[in-house]
C-alpha positions in Angstrom: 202.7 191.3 -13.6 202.6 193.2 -10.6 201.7 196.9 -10.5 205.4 197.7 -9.8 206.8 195.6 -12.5 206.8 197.4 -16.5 207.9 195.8 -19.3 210.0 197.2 -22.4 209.6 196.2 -25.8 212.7 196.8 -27.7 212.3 196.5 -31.7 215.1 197.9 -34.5 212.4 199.7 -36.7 209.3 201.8 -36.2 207.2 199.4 -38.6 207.9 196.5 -36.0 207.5 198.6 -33.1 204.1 199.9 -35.0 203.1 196.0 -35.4 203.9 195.4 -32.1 201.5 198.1 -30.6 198.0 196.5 -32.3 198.2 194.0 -29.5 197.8 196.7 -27.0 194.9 199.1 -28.0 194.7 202.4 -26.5 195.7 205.6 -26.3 200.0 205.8 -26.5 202.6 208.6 -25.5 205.5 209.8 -27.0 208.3 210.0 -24.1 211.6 211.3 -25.7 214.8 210.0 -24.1 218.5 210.7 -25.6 218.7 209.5 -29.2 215.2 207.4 -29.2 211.6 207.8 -28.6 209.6 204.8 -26.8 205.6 204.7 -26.8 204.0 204.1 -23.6 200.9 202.2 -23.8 198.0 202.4 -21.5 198.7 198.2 -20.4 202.1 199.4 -18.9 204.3 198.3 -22.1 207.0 200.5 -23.3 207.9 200.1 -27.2 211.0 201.2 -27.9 212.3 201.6 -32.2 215.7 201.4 -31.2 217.5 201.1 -33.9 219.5 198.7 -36.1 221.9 196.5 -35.5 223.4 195.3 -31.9 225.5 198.2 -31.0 222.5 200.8 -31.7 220.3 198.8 -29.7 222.1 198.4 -26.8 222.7 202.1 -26.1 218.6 202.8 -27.0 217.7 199.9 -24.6 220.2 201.1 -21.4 219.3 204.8 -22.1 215.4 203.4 -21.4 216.4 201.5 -18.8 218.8 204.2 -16.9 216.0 207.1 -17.6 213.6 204.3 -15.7 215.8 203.4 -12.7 216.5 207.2 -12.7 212.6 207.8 -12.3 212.3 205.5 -9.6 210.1 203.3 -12.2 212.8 200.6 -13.3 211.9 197.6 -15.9 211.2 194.1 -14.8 211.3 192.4 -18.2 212.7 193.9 -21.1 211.7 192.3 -24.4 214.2 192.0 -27.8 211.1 191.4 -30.6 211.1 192.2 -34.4 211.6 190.0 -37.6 214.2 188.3 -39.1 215.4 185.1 -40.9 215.2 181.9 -40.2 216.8 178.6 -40.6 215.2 176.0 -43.4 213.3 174.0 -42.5 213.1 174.9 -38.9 211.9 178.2 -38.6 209.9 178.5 -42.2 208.7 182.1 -43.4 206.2 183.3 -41.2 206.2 181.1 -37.9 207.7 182.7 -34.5 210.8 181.7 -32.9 211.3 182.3 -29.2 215.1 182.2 -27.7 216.2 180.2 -25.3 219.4 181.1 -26.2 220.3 184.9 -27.3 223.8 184.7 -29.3 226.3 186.8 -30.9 227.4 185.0 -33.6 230.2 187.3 -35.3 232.1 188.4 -32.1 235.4 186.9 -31.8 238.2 186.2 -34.1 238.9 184.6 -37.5 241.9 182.7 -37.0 243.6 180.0 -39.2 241.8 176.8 -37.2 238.6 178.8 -38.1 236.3 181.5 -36.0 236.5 182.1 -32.3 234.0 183.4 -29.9 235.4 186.2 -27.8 235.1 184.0 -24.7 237.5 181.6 -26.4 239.6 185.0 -26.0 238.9 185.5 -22.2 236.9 188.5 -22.8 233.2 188.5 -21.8 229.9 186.7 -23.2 228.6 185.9 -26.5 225.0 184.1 -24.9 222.2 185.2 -22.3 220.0 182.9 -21.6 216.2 183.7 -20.8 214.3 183.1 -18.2 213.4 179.1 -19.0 209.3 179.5 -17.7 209.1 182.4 -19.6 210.4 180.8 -22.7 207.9 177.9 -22.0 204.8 180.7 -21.2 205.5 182.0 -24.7 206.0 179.1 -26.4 202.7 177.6 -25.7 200.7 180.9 -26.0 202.0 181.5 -29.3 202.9 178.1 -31.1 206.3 179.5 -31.6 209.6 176.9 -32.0 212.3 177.5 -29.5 215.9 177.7 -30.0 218.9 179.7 -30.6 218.6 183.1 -32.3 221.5 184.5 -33.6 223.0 188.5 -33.5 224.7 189.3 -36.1 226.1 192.6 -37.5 226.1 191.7 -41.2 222.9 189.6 -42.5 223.9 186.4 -44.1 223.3 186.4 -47.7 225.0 183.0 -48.9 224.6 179.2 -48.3 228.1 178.8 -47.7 228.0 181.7 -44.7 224.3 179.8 -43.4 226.1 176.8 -43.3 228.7 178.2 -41.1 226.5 179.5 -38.6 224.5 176.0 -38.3 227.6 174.0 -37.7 228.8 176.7 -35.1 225.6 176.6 -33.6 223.5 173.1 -34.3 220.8 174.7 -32.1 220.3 178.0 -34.6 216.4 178.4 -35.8 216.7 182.2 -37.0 219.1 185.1 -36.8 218.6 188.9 -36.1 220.8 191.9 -35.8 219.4 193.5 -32.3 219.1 190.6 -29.7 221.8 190.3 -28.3 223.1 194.3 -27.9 219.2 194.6 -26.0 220.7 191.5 -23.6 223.9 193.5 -23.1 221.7 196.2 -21.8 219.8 194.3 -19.7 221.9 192.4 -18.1 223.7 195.7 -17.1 220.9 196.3 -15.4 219.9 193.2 -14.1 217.0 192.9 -15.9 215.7 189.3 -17.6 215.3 189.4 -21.1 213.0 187.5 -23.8 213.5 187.7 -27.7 210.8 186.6 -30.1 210.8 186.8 -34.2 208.6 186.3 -36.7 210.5 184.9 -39.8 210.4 186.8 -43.2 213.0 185.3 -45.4 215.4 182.3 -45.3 218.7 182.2 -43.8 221.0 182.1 -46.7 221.5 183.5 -50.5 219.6 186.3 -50.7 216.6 186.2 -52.6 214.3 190.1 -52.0 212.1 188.1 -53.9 211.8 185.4 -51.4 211.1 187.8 -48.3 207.9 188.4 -46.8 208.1 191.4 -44.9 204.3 192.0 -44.5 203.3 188.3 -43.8 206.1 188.6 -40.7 204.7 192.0 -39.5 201.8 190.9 -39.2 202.8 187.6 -37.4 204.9 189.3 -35.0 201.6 191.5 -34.0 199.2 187.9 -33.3 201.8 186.8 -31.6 201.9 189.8 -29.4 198.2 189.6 -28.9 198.8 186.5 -27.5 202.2 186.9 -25.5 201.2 190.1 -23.4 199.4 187.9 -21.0 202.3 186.1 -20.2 204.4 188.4 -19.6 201.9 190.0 -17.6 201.6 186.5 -15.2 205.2 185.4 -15.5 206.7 187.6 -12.6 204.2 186.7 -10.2 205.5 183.3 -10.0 209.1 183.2 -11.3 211.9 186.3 -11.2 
């Protein structure tokens, strides 16, 4: 990464934002913008709690990323991470899942013949696509799987709904609620995007017993241990 290039960490909650930060040690300041507060750390990442749910995120994530370009100090990576579930046996609880696909699973239309995506409509996009070295870079520093993650506004809670979402999208490994509204908001800026999560429960009924928030967390934070030196590399070779 050059000096020029910053990178912001988007993550729904403060306790994923929080694990995300014990990879980069070090003094961190508050910097208030409209409706969220981001941590800067000294290694030049920006965590950002913005919220839950896709619609929350995106509006935390562009008011980073206008308050930035404003500054004259615009992102060149902005990074969707957190915790989520994940789709047996694929992605099992506690292994990492990288996207190389970020989609929005609900958005569209239920129709007689079944669901369809909003670009079935003729109305915008329901995937971004990361940056395919970067995807590789974080696969191989962190041992994560790679494959579609999922954005959805309502967590799916039965077999019937998890088998849905796998046949609408074979190439599904975990689902989250934030990924794709950070995308929006990148892409609205230009900005490549990344998502990565750590997998605390199943995809499917819902079990609270079966969750395993803590063993995620703490994944998610190795992984970052790992990951900031690729994203610190990647630009250098590959916009």
């Amino acid at each position: 990464m050059n000096a020029r290039t910053r990178v912001l960490v988007a993550t729904a909650v403060p306790a994923e934002r929080d694990a995300v930060a014990r990879a980069f040690p070090g003094p961190a300041d508050e910097v208030r913008l409209p409706g969220a507060t981001l941590l800067r750390t000294d290694g030049g990442h920006d965590l950002l709690a913005a919220g839950v749910g896709p619609a929350l995120a995106a509006a935390s994530t562009a008011a980073a990323l206008t308050a930035a370009a404003l500054a004259g100090t615009p992102y060149g990576l902005v990074v969707s991470a957190g915790i989520g579930g994940g789709f047996q046996p694929e992605a099992p609880v506690g292994s990492l899942v990288v996207a190389d696909a970020i989609t929005a699973a609900d958005l569209g239309a239920e129709t007689p013949d079944g669901f369809l995506p909003v670009t079935d409509l003729g109305f915008g996009t329901v995937t971004h696509l990361p940056p395919s070295s970067l995807v590789r870079g974080a696969v191989q520093a962190t041992g994560a799987r790679s494959g579609t993650v999922l954005t959805v506004s309502t967590v799916t809670g039965t077999a019937t709904r998890a088998a849905a979402l796998r046949t609408r999208h074979p190439g599904a490994l975990a689902e989250g609620m934030e990924g794709f509204g950070v995308a929006e908001a990148a892409a609205a800026h230009g900005v490549p995007v990344l998502e990565i999560r750590a997998v605390s429960n199943p995809v499917g009924p819902r079990d609270r017993a079966a969750w395993r928030i803590g063993e995620a967390l703490a994944a998610l934070a190795g992984a970052f241990g790992k990951l900031a030196p690729v994203l610190e590399s990647w630009n250098t070779h590959d916009h």
